[in-house]
Steps between C-alpha positions, in 0.01 A plus 500: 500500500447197674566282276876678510533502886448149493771461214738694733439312761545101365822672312621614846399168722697325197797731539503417881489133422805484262689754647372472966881557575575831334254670670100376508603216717738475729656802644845512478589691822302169646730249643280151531598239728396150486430379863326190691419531864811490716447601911763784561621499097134574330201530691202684512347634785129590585431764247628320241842736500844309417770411808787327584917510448451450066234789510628765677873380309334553223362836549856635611625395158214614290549879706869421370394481135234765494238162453192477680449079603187319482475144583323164341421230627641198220474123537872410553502246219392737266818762616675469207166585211343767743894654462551411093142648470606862639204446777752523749809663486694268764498221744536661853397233725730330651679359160746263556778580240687140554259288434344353171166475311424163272947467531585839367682689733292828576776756430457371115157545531521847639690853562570453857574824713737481799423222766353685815400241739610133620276231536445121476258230412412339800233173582199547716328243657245398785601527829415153589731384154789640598676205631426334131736789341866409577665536137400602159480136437158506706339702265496241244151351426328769638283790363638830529256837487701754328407858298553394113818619315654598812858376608284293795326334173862416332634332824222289603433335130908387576453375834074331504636219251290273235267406829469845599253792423489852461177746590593843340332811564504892343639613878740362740222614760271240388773202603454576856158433493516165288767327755313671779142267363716220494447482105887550445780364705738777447552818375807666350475849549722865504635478879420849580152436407491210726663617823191804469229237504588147680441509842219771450129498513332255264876365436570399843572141442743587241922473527765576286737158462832660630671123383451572120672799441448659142814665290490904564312701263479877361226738407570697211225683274415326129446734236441402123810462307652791357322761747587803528345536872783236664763777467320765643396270809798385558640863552176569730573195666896611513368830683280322709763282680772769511298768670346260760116478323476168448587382852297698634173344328644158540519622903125574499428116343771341774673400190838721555667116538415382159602805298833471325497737192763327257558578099425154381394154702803328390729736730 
């Protein structure tokens, strides 16, 4: 008898191996999101428990759907695997749909869903560097701190030059620290991000360079080619603007300026 539970068993583990999608594995009333640390966008607070504008978004659309939403935590230059893989089911953290990764645009890379929020690349620096930082032009030569694979990344490898150097990291968190040591002498970071922490505790001696001012940006939500999820959020996220939802989270972040729900970026 034994001997025949443990057959049953192996036989099943096996079935869950070739087969985790339809049913042993991942539900699929489960909607995964693949998220880095982002103040106001995708935080977590004491007890471990998920906040910020992308989270509680993502909840409304999930209620939408009739999917419950669980978020992990990816390295952003593995985005695009973690997706391919079916460990996550999207990118929902602040995803810049104009941008690039290694020169191919992203929107050929992924479904993108309507573009909810605007946004910009923008340079952080010391306080005491600032006069340094006049034009993009100033930038060459230097090393940049910037999350890898993100649209920060893509700029500064155009702008550093041959003599110039590049410190990437799995979160654009992690820049703020490297030019605050010193170790970097700029960062190029998501502007909302960086408004929420220079100026602030530990980042006190930080600024934003108002003189270089990036080209505008759009979030938008990447989901693997062919999905059939990027229909049914767009519709939730269709609902969400129309009946006043989705301003009303963005109000709760101070975000309500940046949102600007359009059907593609190149509108």
């Amino acid at each position: 008898m034994k001997k025949i539970v443990s057959l049953a068993l192996a036989m099943t583990m096996i079935f869950c191996s070739m087969f985790m999608f339809a049913g042993c594995g991942k539900e699929d009333n489960v909607l995964t999101c693949g998220v880095t640390i982002f103040e106001k966008m995708n935080e977590q607070d004491e007890n471990g428990n998920w906040t910020g504008f992308e989270c509680d978004f993502a909840r409304a659309v999930g209620e939408l759907i009739g999917m419950e939403v669980e978020f992990q935590i990816i390295d952003w230059e593995q985005k695009y695997s973690e997706l391919n893989s079916g460990k996550i089911d999207c990118i929902w953290n602040g995803y810049t749909a104009n941008s690039s990764d290694d020169g191919v645009e992203r929107k050929d890379l992924v479904d993108l869903s309507y573009c909810y929020m605007l946004n910009q690349q923008c340079i952080v620096v010391k306080k005491s560097n600032l006069d340094s930082y006049k034009s993009e032009a100033d930038l060459a030569g230097k090393k940049a701190a910037v999350e890898a694979g993100s649209a920060g990344a893509a700029y500064a490898e155009g702008v550093i030059g041959e003599n110039g150097d590049m410190a990437t990291f799995s979160a654009q968190i992690n820049t703020f620290l490297e030019v605050n040591s010193g170790k970097s002498d700029f960062a190029v970071v998501d502007i909302i991000l960086a408004k929420n922490i220079c100026g602030n505790g530990d980042y006190e001696d930080l600024v934003i360079v108002d003189a270089i001012e990036l080209p505008a940006e759009f979030y938008a939500i990447g989901f693997k080619k062919g999905s059939e999820l990027t229909a049914k959020v767009n519709e939730a996220i269709k609902t969400l603007n129309d009946n006043g939802k989705l301003l009303e989270i963005a109000k709760q972040y101070g975000l309500e300026n940046s949102l600007n729900v359009v059907l593609t970026y190149e509108e």
